[in-house]
C-alpha positions in Angstrom: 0.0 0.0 0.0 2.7 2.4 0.9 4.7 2.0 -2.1 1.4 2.2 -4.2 0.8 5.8 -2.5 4.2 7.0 -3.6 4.4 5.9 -6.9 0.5 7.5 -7.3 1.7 10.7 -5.9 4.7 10.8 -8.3 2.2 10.2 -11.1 -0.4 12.8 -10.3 2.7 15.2 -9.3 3.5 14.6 -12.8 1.0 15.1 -14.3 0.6 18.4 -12.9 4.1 19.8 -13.8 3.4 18.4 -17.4 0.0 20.1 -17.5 1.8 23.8 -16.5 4.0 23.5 -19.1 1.7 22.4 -21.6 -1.5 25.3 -21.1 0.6 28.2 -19.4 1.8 29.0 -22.6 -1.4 28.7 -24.7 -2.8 30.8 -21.6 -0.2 33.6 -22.3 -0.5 33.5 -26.2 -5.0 33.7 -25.7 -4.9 36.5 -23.2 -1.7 38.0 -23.2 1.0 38.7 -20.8 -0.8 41.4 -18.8 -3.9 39.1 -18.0 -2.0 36.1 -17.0 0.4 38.2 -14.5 -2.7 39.1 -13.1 -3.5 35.4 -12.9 -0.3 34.5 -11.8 -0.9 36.5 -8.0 -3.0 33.5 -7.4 -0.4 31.3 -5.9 1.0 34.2 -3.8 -2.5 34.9 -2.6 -2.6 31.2 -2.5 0.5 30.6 -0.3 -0.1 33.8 2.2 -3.8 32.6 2.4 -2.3 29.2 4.1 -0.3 30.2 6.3 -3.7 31.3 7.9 -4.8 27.5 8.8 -2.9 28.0 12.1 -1.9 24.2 11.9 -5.3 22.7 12.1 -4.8 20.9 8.3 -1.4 19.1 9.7 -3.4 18.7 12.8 -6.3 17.5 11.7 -4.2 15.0 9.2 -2.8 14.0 12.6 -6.3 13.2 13.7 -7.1 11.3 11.4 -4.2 8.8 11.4 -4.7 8.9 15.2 -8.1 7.5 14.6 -7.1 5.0 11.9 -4.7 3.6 14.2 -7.8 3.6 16.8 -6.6 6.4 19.2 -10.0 8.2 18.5 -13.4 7.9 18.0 -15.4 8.7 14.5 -17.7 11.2 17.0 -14.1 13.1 17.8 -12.7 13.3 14.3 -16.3 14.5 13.0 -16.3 16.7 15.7 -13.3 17.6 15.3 -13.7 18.2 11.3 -16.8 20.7 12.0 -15.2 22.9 14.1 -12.6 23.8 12.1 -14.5 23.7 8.7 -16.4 26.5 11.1 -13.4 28.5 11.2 -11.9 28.3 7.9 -15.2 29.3 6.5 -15.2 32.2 8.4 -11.6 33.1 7.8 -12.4 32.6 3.6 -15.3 35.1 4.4 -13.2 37.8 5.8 -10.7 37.6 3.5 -13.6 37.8 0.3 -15.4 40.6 2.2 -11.6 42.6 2.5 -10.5 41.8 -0.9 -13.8 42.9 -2.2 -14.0 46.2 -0.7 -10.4 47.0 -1.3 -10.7 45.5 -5.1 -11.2 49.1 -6.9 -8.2 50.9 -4.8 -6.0 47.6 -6.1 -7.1 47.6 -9.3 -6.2 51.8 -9.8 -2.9 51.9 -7.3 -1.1 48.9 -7.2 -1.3 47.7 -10.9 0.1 50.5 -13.0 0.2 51.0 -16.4 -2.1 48.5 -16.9 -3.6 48.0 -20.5 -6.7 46.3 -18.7 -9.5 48.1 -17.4 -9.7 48.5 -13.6 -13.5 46.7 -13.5 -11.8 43.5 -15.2 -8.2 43.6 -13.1 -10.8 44.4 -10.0 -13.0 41.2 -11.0 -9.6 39.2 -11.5 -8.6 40.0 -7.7 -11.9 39.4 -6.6 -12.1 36.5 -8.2 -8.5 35.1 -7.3 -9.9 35.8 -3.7 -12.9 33.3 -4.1 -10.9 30.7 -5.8 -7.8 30.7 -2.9 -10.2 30.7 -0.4 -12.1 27.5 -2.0 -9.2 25.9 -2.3 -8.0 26.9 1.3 -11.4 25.0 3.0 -10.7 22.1 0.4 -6.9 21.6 1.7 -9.0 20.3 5.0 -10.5 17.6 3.2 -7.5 16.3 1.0 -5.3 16.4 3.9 -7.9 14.2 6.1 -8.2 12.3 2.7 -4.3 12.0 3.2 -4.4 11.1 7.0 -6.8 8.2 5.6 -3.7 6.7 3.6 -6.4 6.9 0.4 -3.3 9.1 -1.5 -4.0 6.6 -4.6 -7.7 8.2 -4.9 -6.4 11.5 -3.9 -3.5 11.9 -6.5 -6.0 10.2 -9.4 -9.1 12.9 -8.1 -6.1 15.8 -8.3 -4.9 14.3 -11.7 -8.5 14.0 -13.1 -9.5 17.6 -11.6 -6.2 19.1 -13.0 -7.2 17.6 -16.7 -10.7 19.0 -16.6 -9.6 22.5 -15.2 -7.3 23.0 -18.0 -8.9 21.7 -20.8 -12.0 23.0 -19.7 -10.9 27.3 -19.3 -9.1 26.2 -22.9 -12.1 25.1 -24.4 -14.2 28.2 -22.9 -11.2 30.6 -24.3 -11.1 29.2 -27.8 -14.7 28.4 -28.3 -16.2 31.3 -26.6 -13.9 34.2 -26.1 -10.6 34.9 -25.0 -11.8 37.1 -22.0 -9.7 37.1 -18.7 -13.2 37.3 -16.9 -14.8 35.0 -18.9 -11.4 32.6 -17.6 -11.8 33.6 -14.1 -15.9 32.6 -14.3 -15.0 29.0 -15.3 -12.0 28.9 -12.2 -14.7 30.5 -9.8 -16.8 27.5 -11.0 -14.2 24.8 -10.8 -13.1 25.7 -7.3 -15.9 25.2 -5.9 -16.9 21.8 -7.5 -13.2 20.7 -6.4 -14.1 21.7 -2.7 -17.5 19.9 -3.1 -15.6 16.6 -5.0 -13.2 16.8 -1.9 -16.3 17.2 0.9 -18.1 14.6 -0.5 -15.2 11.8 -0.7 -13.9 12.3 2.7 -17.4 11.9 4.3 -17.9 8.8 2.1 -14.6 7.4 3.2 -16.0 8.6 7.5 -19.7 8.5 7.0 -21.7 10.2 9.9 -24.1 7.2 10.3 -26.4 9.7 12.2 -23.6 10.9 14.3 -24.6 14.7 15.3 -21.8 17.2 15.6 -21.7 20.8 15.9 -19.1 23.2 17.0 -16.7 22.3 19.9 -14.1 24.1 21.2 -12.9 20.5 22.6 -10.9 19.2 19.8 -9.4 22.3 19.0 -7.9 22.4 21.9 -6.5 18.7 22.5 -4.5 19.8 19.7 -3.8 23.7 20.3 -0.3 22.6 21.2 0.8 20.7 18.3 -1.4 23.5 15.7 0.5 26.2 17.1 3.6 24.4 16.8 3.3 24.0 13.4 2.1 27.1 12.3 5.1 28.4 14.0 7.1 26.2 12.1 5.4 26.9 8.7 5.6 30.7 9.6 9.4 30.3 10.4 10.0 27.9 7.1 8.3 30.6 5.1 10.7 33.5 6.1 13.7 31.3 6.0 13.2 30.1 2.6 12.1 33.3 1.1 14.3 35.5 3.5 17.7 35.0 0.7 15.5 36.0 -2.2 14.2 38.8 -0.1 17.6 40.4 0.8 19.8 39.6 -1.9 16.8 41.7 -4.1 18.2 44.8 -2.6 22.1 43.6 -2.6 22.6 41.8 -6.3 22.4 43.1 -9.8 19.8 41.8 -11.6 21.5 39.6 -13.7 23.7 38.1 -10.5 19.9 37.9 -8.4 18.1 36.2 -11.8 21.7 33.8 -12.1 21.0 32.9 -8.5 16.9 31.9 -8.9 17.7 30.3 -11.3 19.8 27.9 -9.4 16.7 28.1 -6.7 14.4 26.8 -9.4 16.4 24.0 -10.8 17.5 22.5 -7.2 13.7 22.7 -6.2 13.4 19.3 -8.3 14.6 17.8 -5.6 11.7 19.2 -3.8 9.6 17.9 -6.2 11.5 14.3 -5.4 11.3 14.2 -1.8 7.5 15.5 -1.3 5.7 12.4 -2.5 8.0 10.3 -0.2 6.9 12.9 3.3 3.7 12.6 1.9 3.2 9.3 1.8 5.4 7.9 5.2 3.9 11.1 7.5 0.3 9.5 8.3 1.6 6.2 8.4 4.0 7.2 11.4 1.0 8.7 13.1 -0.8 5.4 12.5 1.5 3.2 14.1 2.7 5.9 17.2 -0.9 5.6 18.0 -1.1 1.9 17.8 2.0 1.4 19.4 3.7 -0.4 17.0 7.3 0.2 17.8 8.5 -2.6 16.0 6.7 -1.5 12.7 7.6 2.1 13.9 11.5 2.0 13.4 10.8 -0.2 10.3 9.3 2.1 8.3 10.9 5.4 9.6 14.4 3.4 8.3 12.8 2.4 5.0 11.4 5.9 4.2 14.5 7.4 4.9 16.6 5.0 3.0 13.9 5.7 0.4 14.6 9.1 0.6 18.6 8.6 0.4 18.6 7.2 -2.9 16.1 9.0 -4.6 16.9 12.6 -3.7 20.8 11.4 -3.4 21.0 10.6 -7.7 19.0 13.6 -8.2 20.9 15.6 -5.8 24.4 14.0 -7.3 22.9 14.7 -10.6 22.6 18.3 -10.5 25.5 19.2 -8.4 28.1 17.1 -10.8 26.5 18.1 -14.0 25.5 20.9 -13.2 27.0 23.0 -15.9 25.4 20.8 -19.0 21.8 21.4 -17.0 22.3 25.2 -16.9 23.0 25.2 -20.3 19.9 23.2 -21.6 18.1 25.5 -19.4 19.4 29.1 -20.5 20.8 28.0 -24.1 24.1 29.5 -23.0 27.4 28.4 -23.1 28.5 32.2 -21.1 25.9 31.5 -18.4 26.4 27.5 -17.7 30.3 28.5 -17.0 29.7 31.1 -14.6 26.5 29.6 -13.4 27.5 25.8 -12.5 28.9 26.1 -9.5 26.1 28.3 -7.4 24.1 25.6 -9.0 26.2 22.5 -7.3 26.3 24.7 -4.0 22.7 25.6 -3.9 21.5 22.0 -4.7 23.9 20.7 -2.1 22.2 22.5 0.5 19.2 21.6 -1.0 20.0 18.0 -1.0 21.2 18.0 2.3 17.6 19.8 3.4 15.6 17.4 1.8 17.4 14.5 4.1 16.0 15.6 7.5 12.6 15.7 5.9 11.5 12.2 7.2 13.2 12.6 10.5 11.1 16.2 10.5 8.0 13.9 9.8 8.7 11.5 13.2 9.2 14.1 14.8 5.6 15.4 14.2 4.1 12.3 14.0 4.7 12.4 17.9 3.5 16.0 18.2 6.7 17.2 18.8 7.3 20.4 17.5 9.8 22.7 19.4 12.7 21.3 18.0 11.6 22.3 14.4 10.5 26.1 15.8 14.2 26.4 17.7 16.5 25.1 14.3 14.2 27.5 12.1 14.6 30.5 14.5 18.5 29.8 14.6 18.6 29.2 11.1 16.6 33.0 10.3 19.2 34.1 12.8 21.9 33.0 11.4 21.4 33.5 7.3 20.0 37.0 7.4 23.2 38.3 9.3 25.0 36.5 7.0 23.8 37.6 3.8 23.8 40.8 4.6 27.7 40.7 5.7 29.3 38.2 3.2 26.9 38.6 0.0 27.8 42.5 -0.9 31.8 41.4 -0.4 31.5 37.9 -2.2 28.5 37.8 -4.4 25.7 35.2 -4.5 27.7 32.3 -3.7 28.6 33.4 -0.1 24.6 32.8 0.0 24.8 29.2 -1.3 27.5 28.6 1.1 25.8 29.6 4.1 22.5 27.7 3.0 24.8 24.4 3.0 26.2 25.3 6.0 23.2 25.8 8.2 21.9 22.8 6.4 24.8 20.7 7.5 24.0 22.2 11.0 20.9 20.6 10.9 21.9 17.6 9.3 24.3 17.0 12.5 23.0 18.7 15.5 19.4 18.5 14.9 19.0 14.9 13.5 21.2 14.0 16.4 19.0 16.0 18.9 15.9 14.3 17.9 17.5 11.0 18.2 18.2 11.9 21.9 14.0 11.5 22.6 12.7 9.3 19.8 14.2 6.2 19.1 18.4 6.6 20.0 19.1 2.6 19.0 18.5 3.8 15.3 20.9 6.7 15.1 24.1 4.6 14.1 22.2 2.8 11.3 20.8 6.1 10.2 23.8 8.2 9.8 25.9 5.6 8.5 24.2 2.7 6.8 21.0 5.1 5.8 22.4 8.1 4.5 26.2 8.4 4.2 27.2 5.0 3.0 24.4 5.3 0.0 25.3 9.4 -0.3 29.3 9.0 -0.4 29.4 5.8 -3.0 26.8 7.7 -5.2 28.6 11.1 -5.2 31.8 8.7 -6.1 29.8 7.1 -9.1 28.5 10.5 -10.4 31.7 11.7 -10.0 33.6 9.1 -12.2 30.4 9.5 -14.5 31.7 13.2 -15.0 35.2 12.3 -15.6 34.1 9.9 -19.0 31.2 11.6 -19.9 32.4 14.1 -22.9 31.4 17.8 -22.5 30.8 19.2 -25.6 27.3 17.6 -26.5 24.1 18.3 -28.5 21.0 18.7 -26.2 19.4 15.3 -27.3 22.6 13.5 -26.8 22.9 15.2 -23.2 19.4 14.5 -22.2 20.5 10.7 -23.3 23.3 10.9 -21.2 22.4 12.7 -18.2 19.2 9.8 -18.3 21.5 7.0 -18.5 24.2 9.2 -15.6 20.6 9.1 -13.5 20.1 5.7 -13.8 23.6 4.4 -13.0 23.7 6.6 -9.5 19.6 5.3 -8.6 21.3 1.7 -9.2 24.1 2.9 -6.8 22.1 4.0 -4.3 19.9 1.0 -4.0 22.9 -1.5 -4.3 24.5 0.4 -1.1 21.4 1.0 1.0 19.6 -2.0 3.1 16.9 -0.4 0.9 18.1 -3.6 -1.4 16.7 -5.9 1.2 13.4 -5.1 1.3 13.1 -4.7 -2.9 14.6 -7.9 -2.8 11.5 -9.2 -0.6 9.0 -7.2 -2.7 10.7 -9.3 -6.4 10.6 -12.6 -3.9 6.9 -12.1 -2.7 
């Protein structure tokens, strides 16, 4: 089951990626590139609008692999689930009512220059507002969907939903009229049948078989301690991942800030790697803390993060060794891959390094334990910003990269060997060693030996062929060096 859910979460990940690709540009060509800036402040309304859950999604997640694992009762998690669908309605209300009345002054005084007319840039922000805050009462759902361990019928719903949003504004756009309110009508409309698909399933998969629930103050506050904690953490994570970006804006040139988010963007892959793998292992930790399975416990916390090692480590090893023939396919420049490869290898090293305490993170919350994460993240804010804002205007960008693998190493070290102090200290030898450095140092070793015969000066088809191949050699690697082998080994066998 476990493996299934990772492999359908890679798919419908996927999917997703491919389908940006795909319709962005058509969108850009149909409405032009005022209209879809305009539609791209919807993830940033998006992304401030979450922070505003105050950890009742990871919570409530929480919850509801608590009450798989029979810590709870259906009467607390639908208890539980009404009082905070109470709250996020409310908060989604607010934030309509504010945006609605503040829509003309945006529309005149923030967007200037604008070719649009201020009705149809106000209708846009109005209508971004609706649509983030449907999809901010939906995130409930999916992630109690996700506590469920159902992420097979969650990634195929998101793939399906995905398909039919995009084809669908395409269809209304070519067929109708290429109007950016006439787009916005259609995402208005398909937010809210996404928040109703998403309601409906998750009280399918807990039906209330006459179970009456109304607001309680109760639940929230069992978990007020472990919500708060991870808002705080979320909070913190937010400002220390945007916080570089944020100062370096005022310190760089443009070309030496756009070189350096560029790096950003192409390390986030591994990102994109390690979040099915979080996804899938988080609620399944919660499951068996609550059934007290300690046995099955230490079993899967070793196999998700040997899963994590080798995935993330050829990806990781990937980018940060060929780093220079990536930057090239992705800027069609020979000028920029040379003096752009190594903040690349830098910035994905940190990355990579990041990406490893993910599944020790994960255990950690699984057992509501959240101070640890809230203390590295404040040290870590502490730490960059002064940083940055001493080394960067002396040594350019990659003094940033090298602090962000430093503090990562920090927390590689200190913190994974701080949370091994309280939860489970018999597994930190085989984690550091057999887990993650044994797998990590022979794969960097392949990949480098992969770099020394692999030729340099290659077309982009033959270096998509090789850097494939490259990939494949250091995933082999990986699993040959990690006990991960053992248990594929038991999977071919069974």
């Amino acid at each position: 089951m476990l493996k299934l859910n990772i492999f359908s979460i890679y798919l419908s990940q996927g999917w997703r990626a491919l389908a940006s690709i795909i319709f962005i540009p058509i969108y850009i060509r149909m409405l032009g590139v005022e209209s879809y800036a305009i539609i791209g402040l919807f993830g940033t309304i998006q992304a401030a609008l979450s922070l505003c859950d105050f950890g009742f999604r990871a919570s409530f997640a929480r919850e509801i692999a608590r009450y798989k694992g029979g810590a709870l009762t259906k009467k607390d998690i639908l208890e539980h689930l009404k009082s905070i669908e109470i709250i996020l309605i409310i908060v989604s209300a607010f934030v309509i009512l504010t945006t609605f009345i503040t829509s003309d002054w945006l529309s005149s005084q923030w967007f200037k220059d604008a070719k649009i007319s201020h009705e149809n840039i106000a209708f846009g922000v109005v209508s971004m507002a609706i649509m983030a805050a449907a999809r901010f009462v939906e995130a409930i759902y999916s992630s109690g969907i996700e506590g469920l361990q159902k992420q097979v019928y969650l990634s195929l719903m998101q793939a399906i939903l995905v398909t039919i949003q995009n084809f669908g504004a395409l269809g209304i756009l070519f067929f109708y009229s290429a109007e950016l309110n006439l787009f916005f009508k259609w995402q208005i409309f398909f937010s809210i049948l996404s928040l109703t698909i998403f309601k409906c399933s998750l009280h399918f998969f807990i039906p209330s078989e006459n179970i009456r629930v109304s607001f309680s103050i109760s639940p929230l506050v069992r978990t007020w301690k472990f919500s708060s904690g991870v808002f705080a953490i979320s909070l913190l994570a937010f400002f220390l991942t945007q916080i570089d970006r944020i100062i370096l804006s005022g310190i760089l040139s443009l070309s030496e800030l756009g070189s350096y988010l560029i790096c950003v963007t192409i390390s986030s892959l591994l990102y994109m790697v390690a979040n099915p793998i979080s996804q899938a292992f988080y609620p399944k930790f919660v499951e068996l803390m609550a059934s007290k399975s300690s046995t099955s416990l230490k079993e899967e916390f070793r196999f998700g993060s040997q899963l994590m090692v080798v995935m993330v480590g050829a990806v990781g090893m990937l980018i940060i060794f060929f780093g220079k023939e990536i930057v090239k396919m992705w800027t069609n420049s020979i000028e920029q891959s040379n003096n752009m490869h190594i903040l690349l290898s830098l910035v994905a090293l940190g990355t990579l390094l990041n990406v490893l305490i993910w599944i020790p993170s994960k255990l950690q919350l699984a057992q509501g334990w959240t101070r640890l994460g809230i203390y590295e993240n404040l040290l870590g804010i502490a730490l960059l910003t002064p940083g940055i804002l001493f080394f960067t205007p002396k040594y350019g960008p990659l003094s940033a990269a090298i602090m962000w693998v430093v503090l990562n190493i920090f927390y590689l070290i200190f913190g994974v060997n701080m949370m091994f102090s309280k939860i489970m200290g018999g597994e930190r030898f085989n984690w550091f060693f057999w887990d993650t450095s044994l797998p990590l140092i022979l794969t960097a070793a392949a990949a480098y030996l992969c770099r020394i015969i692999v030729p340099r000066d290659l077309d982009i088809i033959q270096t998509l062929l090789i850097l494939f191949l490259v990939f494949i050699v250091l995933l082999s690697v990986g699993i040959a060096s990690s006990p991960i082998r053992y248990r594929i080994l038991s999977y071919r066998r069974g």
